[in-house]
N, C-alpha and C positions, 0 to 999 in steps of 0.2 A: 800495783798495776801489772808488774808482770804474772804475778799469780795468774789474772782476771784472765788475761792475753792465754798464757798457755790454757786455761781451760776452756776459753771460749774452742780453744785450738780440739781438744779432744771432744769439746761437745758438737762440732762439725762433724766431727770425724765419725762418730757414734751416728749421727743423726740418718743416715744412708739405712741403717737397720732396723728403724723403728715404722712397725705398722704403719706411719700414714704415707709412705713413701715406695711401698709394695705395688697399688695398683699402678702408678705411673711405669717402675722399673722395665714390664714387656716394651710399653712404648721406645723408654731409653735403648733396651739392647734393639731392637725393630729399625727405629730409627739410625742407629748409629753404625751396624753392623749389614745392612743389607744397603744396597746400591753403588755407586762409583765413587770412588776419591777413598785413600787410605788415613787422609787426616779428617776423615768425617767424624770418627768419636771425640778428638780435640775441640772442632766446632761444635757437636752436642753440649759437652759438658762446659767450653765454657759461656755457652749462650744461656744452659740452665742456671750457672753462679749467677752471672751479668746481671740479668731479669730479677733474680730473686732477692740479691744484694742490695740493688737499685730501688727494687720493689718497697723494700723491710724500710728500707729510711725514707721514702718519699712516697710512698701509697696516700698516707694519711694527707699529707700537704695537699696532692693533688684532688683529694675527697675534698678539701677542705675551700681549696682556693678557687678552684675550676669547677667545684659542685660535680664532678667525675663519678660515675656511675661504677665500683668496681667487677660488676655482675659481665661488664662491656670486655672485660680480660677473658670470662668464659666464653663468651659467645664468639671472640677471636681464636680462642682455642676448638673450639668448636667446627670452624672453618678449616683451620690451618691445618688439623689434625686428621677432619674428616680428606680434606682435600690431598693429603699425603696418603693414606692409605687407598682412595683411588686411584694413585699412580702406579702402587703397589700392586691393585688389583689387576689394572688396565695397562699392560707394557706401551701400549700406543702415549696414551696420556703419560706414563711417566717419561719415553723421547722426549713428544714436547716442555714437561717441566726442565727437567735436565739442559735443552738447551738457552730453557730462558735461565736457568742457574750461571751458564759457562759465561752468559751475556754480561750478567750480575757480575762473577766474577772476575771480568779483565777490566773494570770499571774502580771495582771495590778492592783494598787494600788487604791483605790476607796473608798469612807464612809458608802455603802450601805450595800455591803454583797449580791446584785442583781443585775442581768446582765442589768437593764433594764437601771443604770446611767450609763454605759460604749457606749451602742445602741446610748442612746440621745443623749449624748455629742459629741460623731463621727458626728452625725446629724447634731447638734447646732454649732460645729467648719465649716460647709460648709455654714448653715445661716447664715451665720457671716462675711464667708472671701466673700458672694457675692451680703448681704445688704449696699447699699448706702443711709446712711440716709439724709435726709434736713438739709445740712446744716447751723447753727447761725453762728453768728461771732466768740463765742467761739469756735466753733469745728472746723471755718476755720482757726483759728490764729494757732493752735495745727496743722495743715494737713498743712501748710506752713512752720511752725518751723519746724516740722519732715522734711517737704523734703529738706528742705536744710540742713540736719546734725545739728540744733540744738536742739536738743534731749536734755534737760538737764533734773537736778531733778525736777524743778520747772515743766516742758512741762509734764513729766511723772505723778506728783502727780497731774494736773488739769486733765487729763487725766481719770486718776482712779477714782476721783470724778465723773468724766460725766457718767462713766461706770457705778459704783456704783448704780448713782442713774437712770439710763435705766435699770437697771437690776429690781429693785421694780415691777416696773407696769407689764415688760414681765412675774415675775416668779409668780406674782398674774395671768396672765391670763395663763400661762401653769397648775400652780395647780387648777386653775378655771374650765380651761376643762376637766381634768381628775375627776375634784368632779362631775362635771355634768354628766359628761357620766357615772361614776360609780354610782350616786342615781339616776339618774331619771330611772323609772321604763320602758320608751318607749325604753330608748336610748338598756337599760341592754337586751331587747328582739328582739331587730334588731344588736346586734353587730356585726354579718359577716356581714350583708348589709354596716353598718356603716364604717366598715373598708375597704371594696370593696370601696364605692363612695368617701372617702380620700383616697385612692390608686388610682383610677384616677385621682384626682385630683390634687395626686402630679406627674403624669406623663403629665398632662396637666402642669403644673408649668415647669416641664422640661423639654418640647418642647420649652414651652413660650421663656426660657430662654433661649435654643440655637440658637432661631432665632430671638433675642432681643424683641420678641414682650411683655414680662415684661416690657418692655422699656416705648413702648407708652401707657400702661396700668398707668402706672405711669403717664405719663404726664397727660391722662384724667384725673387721680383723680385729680392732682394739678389742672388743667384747672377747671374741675369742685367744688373743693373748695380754691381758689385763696384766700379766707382769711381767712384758717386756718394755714398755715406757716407762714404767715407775725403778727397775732396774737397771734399764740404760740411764738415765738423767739422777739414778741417786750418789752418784761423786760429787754431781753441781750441789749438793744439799750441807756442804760441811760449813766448819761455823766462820775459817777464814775467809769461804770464796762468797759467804752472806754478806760478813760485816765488808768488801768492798763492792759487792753491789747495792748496799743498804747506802754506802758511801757517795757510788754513783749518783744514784737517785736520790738520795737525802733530800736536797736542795730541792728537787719536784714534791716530795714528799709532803713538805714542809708548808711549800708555797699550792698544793691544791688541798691540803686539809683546812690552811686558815681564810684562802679566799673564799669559801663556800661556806662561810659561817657555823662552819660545824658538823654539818651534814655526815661527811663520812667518819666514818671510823673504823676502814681497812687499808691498805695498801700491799696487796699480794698477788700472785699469778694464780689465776684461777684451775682447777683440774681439772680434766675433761670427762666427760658426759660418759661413763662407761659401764660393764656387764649389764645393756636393758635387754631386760626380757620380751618387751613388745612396746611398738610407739601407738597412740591414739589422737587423734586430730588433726596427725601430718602423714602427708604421702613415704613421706623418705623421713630415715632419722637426723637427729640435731648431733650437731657436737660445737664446742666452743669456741674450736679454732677457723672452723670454717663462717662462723657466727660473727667473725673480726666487722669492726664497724658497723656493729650495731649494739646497742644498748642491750643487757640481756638480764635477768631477775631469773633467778634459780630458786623456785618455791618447795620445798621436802613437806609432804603433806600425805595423808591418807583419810579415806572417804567415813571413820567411825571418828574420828579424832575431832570435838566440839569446838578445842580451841583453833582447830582449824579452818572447822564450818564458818567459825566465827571471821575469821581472814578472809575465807575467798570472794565476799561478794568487795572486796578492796583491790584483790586481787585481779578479779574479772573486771573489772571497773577500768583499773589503768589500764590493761590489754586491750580492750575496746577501743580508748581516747586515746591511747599512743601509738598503736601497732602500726598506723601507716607512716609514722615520723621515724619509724626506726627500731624501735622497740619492741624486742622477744621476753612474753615466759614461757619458760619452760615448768610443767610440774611436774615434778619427780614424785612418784604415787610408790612409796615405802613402807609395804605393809608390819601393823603391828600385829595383826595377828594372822593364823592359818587364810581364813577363808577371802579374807583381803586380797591371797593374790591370783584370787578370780577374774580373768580377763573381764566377762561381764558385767561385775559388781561395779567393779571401778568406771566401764564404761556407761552402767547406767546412774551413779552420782557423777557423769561429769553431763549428762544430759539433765540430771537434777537441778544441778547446781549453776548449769549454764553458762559450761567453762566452753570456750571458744580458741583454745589456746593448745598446743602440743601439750600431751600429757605422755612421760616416759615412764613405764612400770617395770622396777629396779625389787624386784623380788628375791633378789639375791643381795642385796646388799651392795656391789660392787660404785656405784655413786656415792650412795651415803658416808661408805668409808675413804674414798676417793674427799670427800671434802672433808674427813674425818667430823662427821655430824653426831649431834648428840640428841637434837629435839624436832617436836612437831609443835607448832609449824615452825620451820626456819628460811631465811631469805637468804639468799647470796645476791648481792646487784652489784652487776660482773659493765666493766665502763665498754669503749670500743675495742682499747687495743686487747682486751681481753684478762682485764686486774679487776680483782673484787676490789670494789670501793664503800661499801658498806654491808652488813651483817644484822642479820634482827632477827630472835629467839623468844619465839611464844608471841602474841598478838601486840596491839599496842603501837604507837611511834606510825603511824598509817602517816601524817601528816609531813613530818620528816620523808620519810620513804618515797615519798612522791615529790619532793623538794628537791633527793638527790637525782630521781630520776629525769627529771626535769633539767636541773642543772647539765647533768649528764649528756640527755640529746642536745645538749645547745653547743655543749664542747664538740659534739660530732658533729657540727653545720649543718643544726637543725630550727627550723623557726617556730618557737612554741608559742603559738597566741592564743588556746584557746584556756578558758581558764580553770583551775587546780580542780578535782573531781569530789563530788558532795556525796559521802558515806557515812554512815550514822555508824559512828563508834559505840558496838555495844561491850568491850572488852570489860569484865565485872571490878568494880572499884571497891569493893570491900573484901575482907577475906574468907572466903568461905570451905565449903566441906572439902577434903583434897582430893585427886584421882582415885579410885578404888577400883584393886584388882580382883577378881572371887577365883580365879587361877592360883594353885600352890606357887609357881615359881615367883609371882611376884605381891603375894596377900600380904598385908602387914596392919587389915583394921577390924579384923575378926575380932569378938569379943567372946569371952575373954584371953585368950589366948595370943592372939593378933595373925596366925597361922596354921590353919591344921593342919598342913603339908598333904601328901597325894593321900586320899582316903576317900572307903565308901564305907557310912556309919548313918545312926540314925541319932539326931542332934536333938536334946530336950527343948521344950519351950524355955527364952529367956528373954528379957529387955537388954537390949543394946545401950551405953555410955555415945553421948555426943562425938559424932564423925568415926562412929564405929558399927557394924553391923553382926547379926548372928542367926546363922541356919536353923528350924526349926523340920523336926522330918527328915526323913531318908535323904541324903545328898550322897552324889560320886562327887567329888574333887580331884580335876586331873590339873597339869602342869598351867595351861591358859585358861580355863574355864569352869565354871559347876554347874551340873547338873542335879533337879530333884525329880524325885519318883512322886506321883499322884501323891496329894493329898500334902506337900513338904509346901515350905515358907521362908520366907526371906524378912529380915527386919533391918532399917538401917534410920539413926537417927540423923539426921542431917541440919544444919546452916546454910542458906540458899535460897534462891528465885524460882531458879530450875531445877530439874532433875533429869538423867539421861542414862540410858543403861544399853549398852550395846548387847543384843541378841540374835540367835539363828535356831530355825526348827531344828527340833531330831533328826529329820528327813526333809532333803531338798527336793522340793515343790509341794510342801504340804504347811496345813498350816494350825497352829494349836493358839489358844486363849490362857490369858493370864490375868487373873483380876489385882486391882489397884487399890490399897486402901489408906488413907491420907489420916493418921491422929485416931486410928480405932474405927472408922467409918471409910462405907465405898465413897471414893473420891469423889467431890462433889464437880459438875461439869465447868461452872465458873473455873477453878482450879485446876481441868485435867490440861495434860499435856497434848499435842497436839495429834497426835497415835492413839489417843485412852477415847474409846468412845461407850457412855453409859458404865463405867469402869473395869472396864475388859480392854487388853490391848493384843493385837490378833499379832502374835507373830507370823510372818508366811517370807520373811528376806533375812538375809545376812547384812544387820545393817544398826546404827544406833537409832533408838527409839524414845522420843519427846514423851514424859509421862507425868510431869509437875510444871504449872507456869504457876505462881503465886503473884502472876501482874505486879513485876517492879515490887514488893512487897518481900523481903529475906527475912527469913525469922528460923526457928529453930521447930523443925515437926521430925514425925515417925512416918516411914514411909515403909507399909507391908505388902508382900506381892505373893501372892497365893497363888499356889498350880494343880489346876483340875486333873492335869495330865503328866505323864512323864516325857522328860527328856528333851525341854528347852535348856539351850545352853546360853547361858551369863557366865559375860567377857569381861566387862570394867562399868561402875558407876563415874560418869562425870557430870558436875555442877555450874549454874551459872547463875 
């Protein structure tokens, strides 16, 4: 226990330095260092602990018992903050607050003897109830304990610890600013300017805030320093200070896995939402923490990838029927190849596909590796206090999935009556042909060979062996793709219903023909896929392409794709 204690101790301490606690800090020095009373950074800082403290172990109760709105803490900060910096701006208005503070003061109990710790702390109690900090592991085990009612002494005293030690670093930099501004001799000779330009700037904070745009402020600092939260909070990662938060928590652990029949199968603190390249569907960006108390499905998906296609209309589906009870996805759109992280592309399959949900495009990687992900598609469904409570990789378990989400909003005091959603599972039950890449860096079903690594040659005619294919004709082969010069062929024999081949023209905005030929013959129309018309299929997008339906029928054909022209490029065969 005292391990837990002293660490909770330094991860307070740390927490002052990490990105989500930047945009507030002007506020802190603003508020604590300009106006009357010498003990006003005492009352800032400890009206921010108080709030926050308070907040962490009984937010959830109060969502829960009182049906408490917590969006109602912003819009108080919204007031309180707007209303301070027009004191700031307006010397007239700040007299009269000032002396309803002194009024406050000889009433209220206080250590100063000056109105000026009564002012801050009112302050510091609204910085408080509507900072979300980054959270470690320890502050997420504590914000899971509380929400489900186990509050005990132990949850309380790591608590106070963490507090404790956040409180050092804030109350050095509130008495920091008020030293600065009262000795430097510039600051002492523009003080109405000074307090004018942090009067606006706390009314710019409290615009920010009522139109979330603090939100995506936040996200960009994370995006732009991605390893200073994963390097402040990696002490809390070792293997002593897990096995007694595993300890802590055990006993929850234990008791929300087996009452839910099975459902989950994670119990961890989820990572946050970070390096996105651009958000689509939403005004402002997501992040996880600010997401607290709400249900949330973290989808890793991109718009070529079949097994995915195959997800999303399950995916769309819950987001429709839950989104007003509580319940976010987010899709994280993680390109696998180059042209994927074309803002367009993605935006025009999410208009395809009829996604209605924030979609984050993570082109760099920085999420995927943040949840240290492996596949497409993959779920995270992330509960309120912000734990993945289950995981699901590649399609399938649709059933399950909407079981725990379900579950889930009801733990958040939500009333779920209408009934579970009807999606026609087409996830393939037999085993068929496997992903195929025509890219050197990932080929492995080249016949015969299984790889011709990066080359531009001219490939004899051959027949292809089952779930294998072979170049016929001039081909370039580069690291993700191949291309053939007029008159070159492709052969691939396959086991499967469907067939699907992601392509892109030579040249964007133009568009070139490739013909289809199923078993030695142009594909017959019963048979084409849904792109093969008369059996020609017009490349003109960066996109996969439906080029075999065998209607529910798998069997074992040849499937040859001839090119009139050069320089389409083939990405990956995938089957269904």
């Amino acid at each position: 226990m005292l391990l837990l204690l002293g660490f909770s101790f330094l991860a307070g301490l740390v927490t002052p330095l990490t990105p989500c606690i930047w945009p507030i800090l002007p506020i802190l020095f603003s508020t604590s260092a300009l106006g009357k009373g010498n003990h006003k950074p005492l009352g800032v800082t400890l009206g921010v602990l108080l709030s926050f403290g308070v907040l962490t172990l009984s937010l959830s109760t109060l969502v829960h018992v009182f049906m408490f709105d917590p969006n109602v803490l912003r819009i108080v900060a919204v007031i309180v903050i707007g209303l301070l910096g027009m004191t700031l701006v307006f010397p007239a208005l700040s007299s009269r607050m000032e002396a309803w503070v002194s009024r406050l003061s000889s009433i209220a109990p206080h250590p100063t003897g000056d109105s000026g710790f009564i002012g801050g702390f009112l302050s510091g109690l609204v910085l408080g109830a509507v900072w979300t900090p980054c959270a470690g592991p320890i502050l997420a085990a504590v914000a899971t304990l509380a929400a489900t009612g186990k509050v005990t002494g132990e949850v309380v005293l790591i608590t106070a610890m963490y507090v404790l030690g956040m409180g050092i670093p804030l109350l050095i930099f509130a008495y920091g600013g008020r030293i600065v501004v009262q000795k430097t001799r510039f600051f002492s000779a523009y003080t109405t300017q000074l307090q004018q330009f942090f009067g606006i700037l706390m009314l710019l904070t409290a615009a920010a805030i009522y139109t979330n745009t603090d939100t995506y402020l936040e996200a960009q600092l994370l995006n732009a320093f991605p390893g200073v939260q994963t390097s402040l909070n990696q002490f809390e990662q070792n293997d002593a200070l897990t096995k007694q938060l595993n300890s802590l928590r055990g006993n929850l652990s234990q008791q929300t896995l087996l009452d839910t029949s099975g459902v989950f199968n994670a119990n961890m603190p989820s990572p946050e939402i970070t390096g996105i390249t651009n958000w689509l569907n939403t005004p402002t960006p997501l992040t996880i923490a600010r997401l607290k108390g709400k249900v949330v499905l973290v989808d890793f998906w991109t718009y070529t990838c079949i097994n995915c296609i195959r997800t999303l209309p399950h995916v769309t589906k819950w987001y429709d029927t839950y989104k007003d009870q509580g319940f976010v996805v987010i899709g994280v759109h993680t390109p696998e190849f180059a042209f994927e992280h074309d803002t367009n592309n993605v935006a025009q399959a999410i208009k395809q596909f009829g996604i209605h949900y924030p979609v984050a495009q993570d082109n760099n990687y920085g999420t995927w590796n943040a949840f240290n992900n492996q596949y497409w598609p993959a779920e995270y469904l992330i509960d309120a206090n912000g734990t993945i409570r289950r995981t699901e990789f590649g399609e399938g378990s649709y059933d399950t999935m909407e079981q725990a989400i379900r579950t889930l909003l009801q733990a958040a005091g939500k009333t779920i009556s209408m009934p579970t959603t009807n999606v026609a599972d087409t996830t393939p039950q037999t085993q068929l042909s496997p992903e195929t890449y025509l890219g050197s860096a990932r080929m492995q079903y080249e016949y015969p060979d299984g790889n011709t690594g990066t080359v531009s040659k001219t490939f004899p005619a051959s027949s292809p062996q089952l779930n294998s294919f072979t170049f016929e004709g001039k081909w370039d082969v580069f690291d993700d793709h191949a291309s053939a010069e007029a008159g070159g062929a492709l052969n691939y024999q396959f086991y499967a219903t469907h067939v699907y081949l992601v392509m892109k023209p030579s040249t964007p905005g133009t568009s070139q023909q490739v013909k289809v030929l199923l078993d030695g013959k142009t594909i017959d129309p019963s048979v084409s896929g849904a792109d093969v018309i008369n059996g020609m299929v017009t490349v003109d997008q960066d996109r996969l392409y439906d080029l075999v339906n065998l209607k529910n029928t798998p069997g074992v054909h040849t499937l040859r794709l001839e090119f009139p022209t050069s320089g389409v490029q083939l990405f990956a065969f995938t089957f269904g």
